[in-house]
C-alpha positions as a Markdown table, in Angstrom:
| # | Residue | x | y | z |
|---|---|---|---|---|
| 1 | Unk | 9.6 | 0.5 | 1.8 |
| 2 | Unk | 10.9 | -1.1 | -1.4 |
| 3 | Unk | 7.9 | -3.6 | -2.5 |
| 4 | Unk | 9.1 | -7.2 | -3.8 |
| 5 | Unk | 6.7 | -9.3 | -5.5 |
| 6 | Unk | 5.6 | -12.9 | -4.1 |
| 7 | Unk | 9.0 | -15.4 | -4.9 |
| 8 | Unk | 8.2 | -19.1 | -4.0 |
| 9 | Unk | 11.8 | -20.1 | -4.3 |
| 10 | Unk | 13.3 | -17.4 | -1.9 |
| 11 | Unk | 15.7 | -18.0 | 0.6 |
| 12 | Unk | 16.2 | -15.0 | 2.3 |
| 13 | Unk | 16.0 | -16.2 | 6.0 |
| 14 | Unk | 18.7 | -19.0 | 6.5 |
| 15 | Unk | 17.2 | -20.4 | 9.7 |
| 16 | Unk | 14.1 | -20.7 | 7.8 |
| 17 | Unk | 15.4 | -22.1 | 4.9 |
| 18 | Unk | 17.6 | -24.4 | 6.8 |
| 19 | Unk | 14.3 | -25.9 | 8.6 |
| 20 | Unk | 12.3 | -25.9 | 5.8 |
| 21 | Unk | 15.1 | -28.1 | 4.6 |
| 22 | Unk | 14.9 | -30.1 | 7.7 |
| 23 | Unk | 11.2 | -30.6 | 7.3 |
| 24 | Unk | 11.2 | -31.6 | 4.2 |
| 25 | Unk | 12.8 | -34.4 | 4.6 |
| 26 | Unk | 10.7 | -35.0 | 7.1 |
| 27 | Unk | 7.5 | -34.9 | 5.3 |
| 28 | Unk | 8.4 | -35.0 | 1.7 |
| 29 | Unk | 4.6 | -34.5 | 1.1 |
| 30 | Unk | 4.4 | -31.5 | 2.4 |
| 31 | Unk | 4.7 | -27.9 | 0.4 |
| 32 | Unk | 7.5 | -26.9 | 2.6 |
| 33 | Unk | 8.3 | -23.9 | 0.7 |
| 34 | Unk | 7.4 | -20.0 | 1.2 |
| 35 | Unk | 3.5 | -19.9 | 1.3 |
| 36 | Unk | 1.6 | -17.9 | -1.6 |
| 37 | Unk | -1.5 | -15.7 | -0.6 |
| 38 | Unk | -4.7 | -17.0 | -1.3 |
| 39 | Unk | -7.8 | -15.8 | -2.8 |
| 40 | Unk | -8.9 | -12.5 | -5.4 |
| 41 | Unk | -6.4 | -10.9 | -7.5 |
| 42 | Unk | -8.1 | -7.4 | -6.2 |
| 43 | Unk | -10.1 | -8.0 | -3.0 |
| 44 | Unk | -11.6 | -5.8 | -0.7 |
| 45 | Unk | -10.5 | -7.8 | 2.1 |
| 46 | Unk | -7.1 | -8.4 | 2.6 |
| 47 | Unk | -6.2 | -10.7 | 6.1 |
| 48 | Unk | -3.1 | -10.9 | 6.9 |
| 49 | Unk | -1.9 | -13.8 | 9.9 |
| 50 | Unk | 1.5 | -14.3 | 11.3 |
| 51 | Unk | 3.4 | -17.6 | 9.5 |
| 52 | Unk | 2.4 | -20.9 | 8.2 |
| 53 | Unk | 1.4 | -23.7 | 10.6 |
| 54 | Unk | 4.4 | -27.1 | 10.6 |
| 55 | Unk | 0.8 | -29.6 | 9.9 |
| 56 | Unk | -1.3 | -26.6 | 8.6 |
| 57 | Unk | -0.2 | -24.0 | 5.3 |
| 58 | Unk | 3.3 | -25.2 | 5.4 |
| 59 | Unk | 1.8 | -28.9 | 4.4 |
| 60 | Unk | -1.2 | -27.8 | 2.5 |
| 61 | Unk | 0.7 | -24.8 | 0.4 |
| 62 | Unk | -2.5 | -22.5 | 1.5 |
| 63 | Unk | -2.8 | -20.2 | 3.9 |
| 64 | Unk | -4.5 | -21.6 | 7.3 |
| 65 | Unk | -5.3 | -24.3 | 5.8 |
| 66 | Unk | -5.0 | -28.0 | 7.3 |
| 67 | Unk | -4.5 | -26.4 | 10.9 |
| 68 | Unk | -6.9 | -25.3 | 13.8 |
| 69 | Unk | -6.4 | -21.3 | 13.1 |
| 70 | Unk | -8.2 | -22.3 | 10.0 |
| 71 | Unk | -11.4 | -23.3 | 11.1 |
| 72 | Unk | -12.6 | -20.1 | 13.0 |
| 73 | Unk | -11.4 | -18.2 | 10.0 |
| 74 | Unk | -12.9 | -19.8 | 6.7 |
| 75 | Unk | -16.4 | -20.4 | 8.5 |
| 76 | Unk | -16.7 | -17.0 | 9.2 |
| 77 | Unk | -15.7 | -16.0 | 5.9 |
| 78 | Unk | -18.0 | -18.3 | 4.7 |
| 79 | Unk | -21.0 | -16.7 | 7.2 |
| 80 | Unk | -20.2 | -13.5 | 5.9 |
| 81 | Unk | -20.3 | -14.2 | 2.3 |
| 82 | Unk | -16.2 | -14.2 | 1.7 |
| 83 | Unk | -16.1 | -17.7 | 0.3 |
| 84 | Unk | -18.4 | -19.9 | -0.9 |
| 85 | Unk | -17.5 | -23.0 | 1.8 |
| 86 | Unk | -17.2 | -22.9 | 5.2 |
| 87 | Unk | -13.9 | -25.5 | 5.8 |
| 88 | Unk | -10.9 | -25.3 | 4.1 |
| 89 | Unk | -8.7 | -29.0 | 3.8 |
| 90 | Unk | -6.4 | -28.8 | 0.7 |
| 91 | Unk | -5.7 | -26.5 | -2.0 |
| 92 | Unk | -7.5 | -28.8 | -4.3 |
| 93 | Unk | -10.9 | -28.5 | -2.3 |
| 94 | Unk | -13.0 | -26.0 | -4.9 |
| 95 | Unk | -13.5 | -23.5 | -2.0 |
| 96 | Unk | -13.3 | -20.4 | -3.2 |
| 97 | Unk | -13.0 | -16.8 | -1.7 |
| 98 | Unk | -14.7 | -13.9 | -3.2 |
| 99 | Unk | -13.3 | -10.2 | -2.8 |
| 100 | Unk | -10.8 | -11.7 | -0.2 |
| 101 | Unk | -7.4 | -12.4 | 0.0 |
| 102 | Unk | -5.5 | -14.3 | 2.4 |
| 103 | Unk | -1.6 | -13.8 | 3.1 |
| 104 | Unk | 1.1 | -14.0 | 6.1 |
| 105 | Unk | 3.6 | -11.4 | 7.8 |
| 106 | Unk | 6.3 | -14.3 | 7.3 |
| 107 | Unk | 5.9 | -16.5 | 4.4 |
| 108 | Unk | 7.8 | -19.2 | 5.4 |
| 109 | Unk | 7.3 | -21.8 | 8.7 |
| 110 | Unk | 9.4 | -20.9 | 11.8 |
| 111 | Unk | 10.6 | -23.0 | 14.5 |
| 112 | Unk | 8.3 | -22.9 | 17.4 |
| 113 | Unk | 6.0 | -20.6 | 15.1 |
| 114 | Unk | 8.1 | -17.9 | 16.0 |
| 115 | Unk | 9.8 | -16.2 | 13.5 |
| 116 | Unk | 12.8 | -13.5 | 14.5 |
| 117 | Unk | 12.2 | -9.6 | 14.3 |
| 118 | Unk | 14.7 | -9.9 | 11.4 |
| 119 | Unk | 12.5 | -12.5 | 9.5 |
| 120 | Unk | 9.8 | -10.4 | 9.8 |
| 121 | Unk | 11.7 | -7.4 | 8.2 |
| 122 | Unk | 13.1 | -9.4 | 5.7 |
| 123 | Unk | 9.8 | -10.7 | 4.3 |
| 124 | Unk | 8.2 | -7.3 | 5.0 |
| 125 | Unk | 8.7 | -6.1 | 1.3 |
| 126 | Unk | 6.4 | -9.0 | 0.0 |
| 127 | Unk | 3.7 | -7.7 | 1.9 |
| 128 | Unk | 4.3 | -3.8 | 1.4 |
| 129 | Unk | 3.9 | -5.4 | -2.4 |
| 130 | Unk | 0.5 | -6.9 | -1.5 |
| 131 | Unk | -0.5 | -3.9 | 0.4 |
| 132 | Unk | 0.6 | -1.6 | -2.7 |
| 133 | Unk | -1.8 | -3.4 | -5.0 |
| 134 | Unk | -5.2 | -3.1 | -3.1 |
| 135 | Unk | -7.4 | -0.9 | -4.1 |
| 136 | Unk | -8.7 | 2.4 | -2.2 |
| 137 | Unk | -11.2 | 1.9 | 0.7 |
| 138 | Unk | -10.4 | -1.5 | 0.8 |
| 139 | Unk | -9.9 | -3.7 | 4.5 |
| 140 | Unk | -6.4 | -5.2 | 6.2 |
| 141 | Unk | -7.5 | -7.2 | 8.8 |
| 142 | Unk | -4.7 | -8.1 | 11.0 |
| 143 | Unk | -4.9 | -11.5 | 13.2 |
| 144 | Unk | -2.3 | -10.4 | 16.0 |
| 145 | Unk | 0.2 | -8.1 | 16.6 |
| 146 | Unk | 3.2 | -9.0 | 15.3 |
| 147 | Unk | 0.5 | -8.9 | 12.1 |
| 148 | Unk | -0.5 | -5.7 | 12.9 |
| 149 | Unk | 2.8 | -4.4 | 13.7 |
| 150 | Unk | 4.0 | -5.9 | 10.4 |
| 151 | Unk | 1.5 | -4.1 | 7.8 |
| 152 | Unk | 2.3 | -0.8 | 9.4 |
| 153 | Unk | 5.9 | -1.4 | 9.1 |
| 154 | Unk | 5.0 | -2.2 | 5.5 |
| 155 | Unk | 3.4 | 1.2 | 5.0 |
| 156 | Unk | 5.7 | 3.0 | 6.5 |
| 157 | Unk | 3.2 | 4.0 | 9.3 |
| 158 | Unk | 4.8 | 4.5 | 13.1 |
| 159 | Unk | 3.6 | 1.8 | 15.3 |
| 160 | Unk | 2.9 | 3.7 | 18.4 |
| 161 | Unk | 0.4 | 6.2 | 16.4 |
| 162 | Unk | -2.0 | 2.8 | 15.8 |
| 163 | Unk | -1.7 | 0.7 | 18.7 |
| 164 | Unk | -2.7 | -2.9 | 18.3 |
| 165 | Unk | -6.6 | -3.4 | 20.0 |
| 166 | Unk | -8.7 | -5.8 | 18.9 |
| 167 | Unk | -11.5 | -4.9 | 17.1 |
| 168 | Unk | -10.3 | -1.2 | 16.0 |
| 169 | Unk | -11.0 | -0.2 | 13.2 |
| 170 | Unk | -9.1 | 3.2 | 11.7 |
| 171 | Unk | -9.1 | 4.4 | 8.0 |
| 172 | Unk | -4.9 | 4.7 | 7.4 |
| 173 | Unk | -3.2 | 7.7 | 5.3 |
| 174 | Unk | -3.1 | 5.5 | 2.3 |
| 175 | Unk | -7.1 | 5.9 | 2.2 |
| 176 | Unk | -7.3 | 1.7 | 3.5 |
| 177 | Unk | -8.5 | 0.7 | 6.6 |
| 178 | Unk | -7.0 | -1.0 | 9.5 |
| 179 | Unk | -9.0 | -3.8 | 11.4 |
| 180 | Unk | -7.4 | -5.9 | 14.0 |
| 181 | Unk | -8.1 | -9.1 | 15.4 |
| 182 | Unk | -6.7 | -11.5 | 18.2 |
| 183 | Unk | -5.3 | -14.3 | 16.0 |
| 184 | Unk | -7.5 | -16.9 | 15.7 |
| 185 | Unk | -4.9 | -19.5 | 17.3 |
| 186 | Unk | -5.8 | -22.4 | 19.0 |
| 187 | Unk | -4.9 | -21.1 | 22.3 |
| 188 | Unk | -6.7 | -18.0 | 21.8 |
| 189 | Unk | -9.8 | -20.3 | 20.5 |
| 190 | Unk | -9.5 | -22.7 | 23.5 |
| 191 | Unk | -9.0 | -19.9 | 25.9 |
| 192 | Unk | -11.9 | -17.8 | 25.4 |
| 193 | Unk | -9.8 | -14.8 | 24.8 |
| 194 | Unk | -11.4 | -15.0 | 21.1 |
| 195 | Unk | -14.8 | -16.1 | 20.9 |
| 196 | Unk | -16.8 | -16.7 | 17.6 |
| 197 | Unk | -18.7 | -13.9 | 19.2 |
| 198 | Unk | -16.0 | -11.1 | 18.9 |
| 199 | Unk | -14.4 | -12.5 | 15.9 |
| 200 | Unk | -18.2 | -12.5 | 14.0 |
| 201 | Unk | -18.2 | -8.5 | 15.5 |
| 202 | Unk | -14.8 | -7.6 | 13.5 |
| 203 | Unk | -16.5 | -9.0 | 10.5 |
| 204 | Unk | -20.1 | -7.3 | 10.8 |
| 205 | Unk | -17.8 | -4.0 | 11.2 |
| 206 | Unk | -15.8 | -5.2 | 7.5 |
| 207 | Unk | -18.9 | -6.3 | 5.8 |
| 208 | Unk | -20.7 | -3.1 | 6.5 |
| 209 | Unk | -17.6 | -0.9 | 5.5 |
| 210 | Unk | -17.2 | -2.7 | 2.3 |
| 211 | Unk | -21.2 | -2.6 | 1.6 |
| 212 | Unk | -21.7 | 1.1 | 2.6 |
């Protein structure tokens, strides 16, 4: 998979560009632009979600940030010593993540928050970048499948040989490991299909590998 690196001007979708356009004018205040990941230049941790959030990431300019996905997420982080706050509500705030990085499968917002399979192959190279650049024995925690589908894509792994369950957890040819997660969505949340429960269990499993 050729690797490109992070570009906050790209354009490479035109129905994404076109309603980032749309939005924009919209909400003039809001970042509206491809999101950058967030958090350590070399983490152990690496999540990856699906696509910025229209009130969340795609206002704020960071990832799950400003939406509800975003408040399961950082306050576990926070629990299991991944950031030093538990809430994340601009990228101005101070928090801080520590051996973590946070990035997205599609970097820009899509309609409905549902980007095309074609989006998702065309931003794949930015994340087979970001995948390149972690170090050995370090974590990808996918939120979802299309997440989860997505990094394998990126590292040229064959999705039926590492089905998408939550909370599996797999060490991957390229000497990383694989965690999944159901996204932390709102309807998930709100649902009960993920509890702070299981999501808390998916980080005991991550904190232990990376302590071990």
């Amino acid at each position: 998979m050729h690797a490109l690196q992070f570009d906050p001007d790209c354009r490479r979708c035109p129905r994404l560009a076109d309603f980032l356009d749309t939005v924009r004018a919209r909400h003039p205040g809001y970042h509206c632009r491809p999101v950058p990941p967030f958090g350590s230049a070399r983490p152990q941790l690496l999540i990856v979600g699906l696509a910025p959030g229209l009130h969340g990431a795609n206002a704020t300019g960071r990832p799950f940030t400003g939406d509800h996905a975003g408040i399961l997420l950082y306050a576990t982080l926070h629990e299991f010593g991944f950031s030093n706050r538990p809430e994340s509500t601009a990228a101005d705030d101070g928090l801080r993540l520590k051996r973590c990085r946070i990035t997205n499968a599609v970097k820009c917002l899509p309609p409905a928050n549902k980007p095309t399979g074609g989006e998702i192959r065309a931003c794949n190279p930015f994340l087979a970048a970001e995948l390149a650049a972690l170090p050995r024995r370090a974590v990808i925690l996918a939120l979802g499948r299309i997440a989860h589908e997505a990094v394998l894509r990126a590292l040229a792994l064959k999705i039926r040989d590492w089905p998408f369950v939550h909370g599996a957890f797999a060490e991957l040819p390229t000497g990383r490991f694989l965690a999944s997660s159901y996204h932390c969505s709102r309807y998930n949340t709100q649902t009960k299909r993920l509890t702070p429960a299981m999501f808390r269990a998916v980080f005991r499993r991550i904190r232990k590998h990376i302590d071990g």
